[in-house]
N, C-alpha and C positions, 0 to 999 in steps of 0.2 A: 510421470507423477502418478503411475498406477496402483505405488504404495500408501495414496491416499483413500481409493476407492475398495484394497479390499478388505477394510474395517468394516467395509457397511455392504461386502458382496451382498449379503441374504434377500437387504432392502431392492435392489436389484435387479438380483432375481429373482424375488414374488411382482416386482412390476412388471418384467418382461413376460409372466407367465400369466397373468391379469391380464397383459395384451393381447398377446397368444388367444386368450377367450374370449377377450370383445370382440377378434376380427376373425374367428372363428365364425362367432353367430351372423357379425355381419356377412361374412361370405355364404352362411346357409341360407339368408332371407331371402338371395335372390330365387333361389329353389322351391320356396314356397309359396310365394308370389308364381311363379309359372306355373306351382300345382293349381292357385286359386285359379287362375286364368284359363289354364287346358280344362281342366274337370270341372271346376267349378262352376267359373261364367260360362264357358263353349258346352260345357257338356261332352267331348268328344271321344269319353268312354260310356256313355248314356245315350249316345243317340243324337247329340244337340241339345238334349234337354238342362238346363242348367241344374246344378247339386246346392241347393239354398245352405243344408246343414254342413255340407262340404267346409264351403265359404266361412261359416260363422266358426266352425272347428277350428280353421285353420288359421283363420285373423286371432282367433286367441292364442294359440299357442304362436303366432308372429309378435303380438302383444307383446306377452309373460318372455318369449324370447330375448325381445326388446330390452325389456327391464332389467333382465340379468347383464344384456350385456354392458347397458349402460353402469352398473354396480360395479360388473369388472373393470369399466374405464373411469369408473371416480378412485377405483382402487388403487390400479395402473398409474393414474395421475398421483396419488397419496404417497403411495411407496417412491416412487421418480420424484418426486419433491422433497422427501425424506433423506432420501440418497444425497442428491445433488447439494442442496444444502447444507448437509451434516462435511460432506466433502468438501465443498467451500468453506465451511468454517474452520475445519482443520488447517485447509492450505493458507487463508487468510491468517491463522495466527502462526503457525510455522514462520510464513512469509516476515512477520512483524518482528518476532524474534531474531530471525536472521539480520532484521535490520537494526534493533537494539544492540547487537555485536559490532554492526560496523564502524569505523575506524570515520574519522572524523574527514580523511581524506576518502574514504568510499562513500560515503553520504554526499558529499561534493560531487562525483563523479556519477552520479544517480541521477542527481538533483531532484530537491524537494518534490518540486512537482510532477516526476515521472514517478518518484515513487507512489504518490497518492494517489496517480491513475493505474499501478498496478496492485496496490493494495486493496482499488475498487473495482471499476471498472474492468480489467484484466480478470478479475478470479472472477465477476459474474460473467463476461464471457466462456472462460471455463466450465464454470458451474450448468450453462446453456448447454454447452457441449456435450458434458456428462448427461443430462436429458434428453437430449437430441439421439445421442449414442442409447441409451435404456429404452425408450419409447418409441420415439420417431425411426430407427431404424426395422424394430422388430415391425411397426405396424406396415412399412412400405414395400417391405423385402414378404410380407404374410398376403399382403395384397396382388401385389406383383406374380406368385408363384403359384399361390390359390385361386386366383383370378383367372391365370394362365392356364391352370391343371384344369379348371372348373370349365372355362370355354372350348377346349381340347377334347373334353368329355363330351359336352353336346356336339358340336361337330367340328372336321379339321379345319373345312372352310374360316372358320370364326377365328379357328387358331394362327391361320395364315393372316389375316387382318390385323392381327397383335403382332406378328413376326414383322410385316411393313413399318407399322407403326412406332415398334421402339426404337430402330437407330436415329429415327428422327428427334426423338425424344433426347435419347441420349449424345447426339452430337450438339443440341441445344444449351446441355446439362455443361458437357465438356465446355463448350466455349465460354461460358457465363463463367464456371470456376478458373479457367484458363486466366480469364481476365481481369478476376477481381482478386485474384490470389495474392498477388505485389501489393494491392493498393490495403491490405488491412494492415499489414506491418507501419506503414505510414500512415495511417488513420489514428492509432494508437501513438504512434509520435504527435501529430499534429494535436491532439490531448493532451497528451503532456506539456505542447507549450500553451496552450490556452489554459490549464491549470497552473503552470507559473508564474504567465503573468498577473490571473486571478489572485495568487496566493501574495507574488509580491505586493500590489497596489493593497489590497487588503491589510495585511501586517504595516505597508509604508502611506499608509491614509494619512497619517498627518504631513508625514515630507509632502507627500504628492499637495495636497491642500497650501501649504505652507509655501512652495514653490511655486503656486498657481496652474499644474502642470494636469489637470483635471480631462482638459483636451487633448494633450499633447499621447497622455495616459489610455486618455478610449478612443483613441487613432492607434496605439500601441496593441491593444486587445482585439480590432476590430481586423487590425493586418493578421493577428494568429488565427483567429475566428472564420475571419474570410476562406481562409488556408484550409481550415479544419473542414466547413463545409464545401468547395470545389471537390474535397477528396470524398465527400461523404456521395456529392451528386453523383462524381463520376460513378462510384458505389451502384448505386439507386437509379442509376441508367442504363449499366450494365441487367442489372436484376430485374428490369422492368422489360425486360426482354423475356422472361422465362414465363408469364402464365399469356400471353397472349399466345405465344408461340404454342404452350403446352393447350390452350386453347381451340386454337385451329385443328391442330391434332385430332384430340379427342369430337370436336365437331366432325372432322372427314372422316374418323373411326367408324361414329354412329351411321352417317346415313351408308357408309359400308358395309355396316352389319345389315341394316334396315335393307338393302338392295338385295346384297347374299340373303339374307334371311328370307324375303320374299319369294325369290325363287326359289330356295328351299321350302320352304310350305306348301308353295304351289306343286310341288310335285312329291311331296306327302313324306320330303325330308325329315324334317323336324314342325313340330308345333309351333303355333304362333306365340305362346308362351316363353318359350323355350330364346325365341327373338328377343321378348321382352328381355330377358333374366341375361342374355348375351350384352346386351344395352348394359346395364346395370353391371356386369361385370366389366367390359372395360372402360367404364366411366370408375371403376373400383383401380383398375393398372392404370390405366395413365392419373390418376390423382394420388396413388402411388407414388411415382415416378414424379408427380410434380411435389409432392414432400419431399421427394429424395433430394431434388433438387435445391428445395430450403434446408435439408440440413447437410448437404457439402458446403454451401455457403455458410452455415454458421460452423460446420467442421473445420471449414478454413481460416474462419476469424478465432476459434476456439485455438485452434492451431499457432495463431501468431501471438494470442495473449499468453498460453502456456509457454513458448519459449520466452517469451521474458520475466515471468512467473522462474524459469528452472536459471534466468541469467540472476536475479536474487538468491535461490536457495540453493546453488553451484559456486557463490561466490563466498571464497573464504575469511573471515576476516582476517586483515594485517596484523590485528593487534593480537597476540593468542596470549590466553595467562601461563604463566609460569608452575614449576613443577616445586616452588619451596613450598614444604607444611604449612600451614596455615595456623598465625596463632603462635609466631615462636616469639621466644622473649631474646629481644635485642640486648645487646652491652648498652651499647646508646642509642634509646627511642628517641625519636626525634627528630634525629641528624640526618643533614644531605651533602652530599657529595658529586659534584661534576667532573668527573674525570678527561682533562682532556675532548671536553666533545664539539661535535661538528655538526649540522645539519643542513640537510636541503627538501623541499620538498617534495613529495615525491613525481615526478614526471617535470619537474621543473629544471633539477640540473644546478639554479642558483643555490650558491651558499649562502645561507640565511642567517646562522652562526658557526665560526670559528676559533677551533682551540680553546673552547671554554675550562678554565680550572677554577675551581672554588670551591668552598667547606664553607656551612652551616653547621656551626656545632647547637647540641639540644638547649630547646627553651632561649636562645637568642632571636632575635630579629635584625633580619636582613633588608633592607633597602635596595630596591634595585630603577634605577634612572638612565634617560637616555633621549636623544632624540626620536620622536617619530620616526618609524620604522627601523629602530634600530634592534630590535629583537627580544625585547622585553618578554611580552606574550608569550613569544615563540619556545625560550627558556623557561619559561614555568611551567608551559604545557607539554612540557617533559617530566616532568614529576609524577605527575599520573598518569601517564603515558595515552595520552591523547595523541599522542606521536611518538613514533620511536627514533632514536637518535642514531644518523648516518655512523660516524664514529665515534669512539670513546664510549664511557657507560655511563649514568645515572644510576646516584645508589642513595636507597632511603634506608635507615636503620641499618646501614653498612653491606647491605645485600643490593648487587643490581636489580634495578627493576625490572627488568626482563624475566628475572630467575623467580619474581612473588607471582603468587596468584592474582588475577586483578581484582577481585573484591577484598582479597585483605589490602592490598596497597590501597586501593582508593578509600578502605575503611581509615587509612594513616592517615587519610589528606583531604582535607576538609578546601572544596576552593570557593572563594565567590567571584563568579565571572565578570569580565568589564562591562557584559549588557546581563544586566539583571532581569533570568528570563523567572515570571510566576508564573503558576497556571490560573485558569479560572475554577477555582475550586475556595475555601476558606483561607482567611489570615491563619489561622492555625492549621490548616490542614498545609498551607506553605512553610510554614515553618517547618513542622515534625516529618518534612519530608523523607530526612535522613536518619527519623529516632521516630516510626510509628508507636513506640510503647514509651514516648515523653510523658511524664508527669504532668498535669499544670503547673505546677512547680518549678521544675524544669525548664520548661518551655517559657514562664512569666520572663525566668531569671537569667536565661539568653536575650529575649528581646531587651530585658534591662539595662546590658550590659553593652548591647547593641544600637541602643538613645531610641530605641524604638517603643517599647513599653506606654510613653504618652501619647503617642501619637495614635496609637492602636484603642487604647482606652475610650480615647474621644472619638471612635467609630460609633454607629450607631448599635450594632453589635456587638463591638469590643473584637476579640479572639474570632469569634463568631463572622465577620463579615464578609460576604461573598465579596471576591478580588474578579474583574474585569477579564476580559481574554486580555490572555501578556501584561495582566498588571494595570492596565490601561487606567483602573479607577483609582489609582497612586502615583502621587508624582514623582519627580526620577527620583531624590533623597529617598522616600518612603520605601519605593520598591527595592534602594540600595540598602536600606538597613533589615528589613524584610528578610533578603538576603542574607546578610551579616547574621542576621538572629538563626537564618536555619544552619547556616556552617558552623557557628559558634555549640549549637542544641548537639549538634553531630560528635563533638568531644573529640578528635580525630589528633594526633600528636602534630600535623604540623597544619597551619592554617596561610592559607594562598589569597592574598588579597589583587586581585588584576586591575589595577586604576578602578579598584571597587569602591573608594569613598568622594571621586568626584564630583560626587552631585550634593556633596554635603557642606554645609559652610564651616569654618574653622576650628569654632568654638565645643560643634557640634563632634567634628573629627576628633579633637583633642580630648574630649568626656570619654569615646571612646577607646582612647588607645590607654587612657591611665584605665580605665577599665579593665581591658584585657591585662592590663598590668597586672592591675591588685587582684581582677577574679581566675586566669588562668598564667598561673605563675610560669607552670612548665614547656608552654606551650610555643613551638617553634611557629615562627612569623616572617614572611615571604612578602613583602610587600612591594608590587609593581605600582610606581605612581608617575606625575606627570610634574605635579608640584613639590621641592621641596620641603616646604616646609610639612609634609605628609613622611617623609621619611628622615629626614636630621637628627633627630635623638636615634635613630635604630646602632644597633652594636655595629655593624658594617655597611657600606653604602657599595654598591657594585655599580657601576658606571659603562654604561653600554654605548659603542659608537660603531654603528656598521659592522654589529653580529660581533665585535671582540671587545672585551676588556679590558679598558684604557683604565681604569683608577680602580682602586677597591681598598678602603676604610674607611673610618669616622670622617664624621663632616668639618669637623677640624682638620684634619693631616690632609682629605682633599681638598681642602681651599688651598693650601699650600701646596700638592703636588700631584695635581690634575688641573690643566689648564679649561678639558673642555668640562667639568664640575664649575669651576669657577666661572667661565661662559655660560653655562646654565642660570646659575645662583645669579650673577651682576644681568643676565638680562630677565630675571623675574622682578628682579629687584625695581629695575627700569620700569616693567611694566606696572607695579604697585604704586611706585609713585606720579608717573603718568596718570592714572586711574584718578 
């Protein structure tokens, strides 16, 4: 994902070069510090006499040193924020794209809740990483070898003390990534299910209530929960190894230095200064080496949230548009066609439908019935190809669907879903979801026609009133006509209704279909229902039983020649009068 970061190289590298100058000064301080102390305090090119002006010289320009280099690490930090950020936001919306493309079976395959931990979670690991990598590396690697060069210069001895010192360091380093390497890949899983089931119980808050299943619910979060943190301890166990360990270290360093250094003085080696500034330098390598430390560990979680970061923007969608113009004018707008088709889904193997043939000619309406799971849905969600169909083809205005682009097809085809999703945003901004440039006009005279118009009026805001997350502050009818009103606003030639007026009583259903009668005369109508008496007047009735088509006409000629229409019809009837 490096084609992210080099938009913003420059940001970059004016941070790394900001660093470069903070740990510059830092590494000269200790040199000036052993000047104060040799010539200054001792005296030891005076005779013992101490240097007063020496001293006050040098604290200021240690000062004013200070201050710069602290400028270049607010800077350092500035630009690495700039970077990283601007780089997360690109991948984050890259990433969101990629997933408004996918196919209704890769969304499934995701699942909800992994993807909202990698649309979060996941890129600020990354984004850590790109930081870690800009800053954290240059200061520890600047430390490390300046540190090294700089003790080497005062004496070998010093230098051999840091040569002991780092394999220890570093096989401490090795084992801690050794062994937390496996567990972030799973840590990132184990979020994903505790964001599922978060996301399920939240959206099914009333089932769960309704159900009384409140307990049974936060036993369910608490088994993912439990899971998420065992893997986070074991994490934070392993890690809690790394600064005492780097601890110890750098204590046996010091009184190493302090020992060598001793005897160096005493026999007119090096200055006592020079001891100090050695102190202070590799307290400068090993806390080097102990950031290095922190950022393999975030390199490697960085590492496991970027491969599932590139398993979204690697994955192609199923569904790809097609190569017809856009914008052609049909013989017959309107019309659909199933040719012979078949379906399974995918990874499933089951046929879900079979041998389907049927013609909707334009501006009629079609009826389609069946029992529970008999494939109702499944056949409509081929029209806009939510699905693509195993055999045979789907053809809308006489072009298979495969061959249109998919925003001109789904421009055709206006559906309302069987769960009527809103946002929480306005009635009107629900509506005009699929005609942002509606007229009020427009927009009144869809809800109209849709039996929605009064019921919206009598809001406290009218058009105007904030809608609930999912609709929540509209009941089921309301949100189903809602609905009705944004597909209807859309003008699309053929209109999909998926057991979209269930939630409506009879009289209310019936306002609406003479409706669409008399206000969209041309307009092709698909209605999936469950009731007949939702589809009895349509021009043909399609009769679904276990994915094939056992009847198909008027509700006259199947009562006479479809047994299981007739079983339908005589056991609703039963239930009417029972009722």
């Amino acid at each position: 994902m490096l084609k992210y970061l080099k938009k913003y190289w420059y940001l970059g590298l004016l941070a790394s070069l900001f660093m470069v100058c903070e740990v510059s000064i830092d590494l000269y301080q200790p040199r000036l510090m052993e000047t104060i102390v040799d010539s200054g305090v001792l005296g030891l090119d005076r005779g013992g006499t101490p240097d007063m002006e020496l001293i006050v010289s040098t604290g200021i320009r240690m000062l004013l040193i200070v201050i710069a280099g602290g400028c270049c690490g607010i800077l350092s930090g500035v630009f690495t924020n700039l970077c990283a950020q601007n780089y997360g936001n690109d991948l984050r919306k890259d990433c969101f794209r990629r997933i408004m493309d996918f196919s209704y079976e890769q969304t499934d395959r995701f699942s909800t809740g992994s993807l909202v931990t990698r649309m979060t979670n996941d890129v600020t690991q990354v984004q850590n990483m790109v930081s870690q990598i800009i800053r954290g590396m240059v200061r520890c690697m600047m430390f490390f070898f300046g540190g090294s060069f700089a003790l080497l210069r005062m004496d070998l001895s010093f230098g051999v003390i840091v040569a002991c010192t780092i394999p220890l360091v570093l096989l401490d380093i090795v084992f801690v990534v050794w062994k937390t390497n496996p567990l972030f890949s799973l840590l990132q899983t184990r979020l994903d299910r505790v964001n599922a089931v978060v996301q399920e119980n939240v959206a099914g808050t009333r089932v769960v209530k309704a159900f009384i299943q409140e307990d049974a619910e936060t036993e369910r979060f608490d088994a993912a929960n439990d899971r998420l943190v065992d893997t986070q301890l074991r994490v934070l166990v392993l890690l809690s190894w790394l600064r005492p360990v780097m601890n110890i270290v750098l204590n046996v360093a010091v009184v190493a230095i302090l020992y060598v250094g001793a005897g160096r003085v005493k026999i007119g080696a090096v200055a006592p200064g020079a001891v100090m500034a050695a102190i202070t330098y590799i307290s400068q390598i090993l806390n080097g080496m102990m950031m290095l430390a922190m950022i393999f560990q975030t390199l490697t979680r960085g590492r496991a949230s970027a491969r599932r970061l590139r398993e979204v923007l690697d994955t192609t969608p199923s569904i790809r548009s097609g190569d017809a113009p856009a914008g052609y004018a049909p013989a017959a707008p309107g019309s659909v066609r199933f040719r012979h088709v078949s379906f399974s889904y995918p990874g499933t193997g089951t046929e879900i439908l079979h041998d389907i043939d049927l013609e909707v000619a334009p501006g009629s309406t079609l009826g389609i019935i069946g029992a529970t799971a008999s494939g109702k849905t499944t056949l409509v969600n081929l029209i806009p190809r939510f699905y693509d169909v195993t055999d045979g083809a789907v053809e809308v205005d006489g072009v298979d669907v495969r061959s249109l682009g998919l925003r001109d097809l789904r421009s055709r085809v206006s559906v309302v879903l069987q769960k009527s999703e809103l946002f929480s945003t306005t009635i009107r901004d629900n509506i005009a979801l699929g005609r942002r440039d509606a007229t009020d006009e427009e927009l009144r005279a869809a809800a109209k026609a849709a039996q929605a118009d009064d019921f919206i009026s009598r809001q406290p805001e009218g058009y105007d009133t904030p809608v609930a997350e999912r609709g929540m502050s509209l009941s089921g009818g309301q949100r189903q006509r809602v609905a009705i009103s944004r597909a209807l606003l859309r003008r699309g030639e053929i209109l999909i209704f998926d057991d979209a007026t269930s939630a409506l009583d009879l009289r209310t259903e019936a306002a609406l279909y003479e409706a669409l009668k008399r206000d969209y005369p041309g307009l092709t109508k698909i209605i999936v229902a469950q009731r007949v008496a939702s589809i009895k007047d349509a021009d043909q009735i399609a009769v679904l039983d276990r994915g094939r088509i056992v009847g198909c006409g008027t509700h006259e000629s199947l009562l006479q020649n479809c047994p299981v229409y007739r079983d339908i019809v005589s056991s609703q009837l039963r239930e009417e009068v029972g009722a």
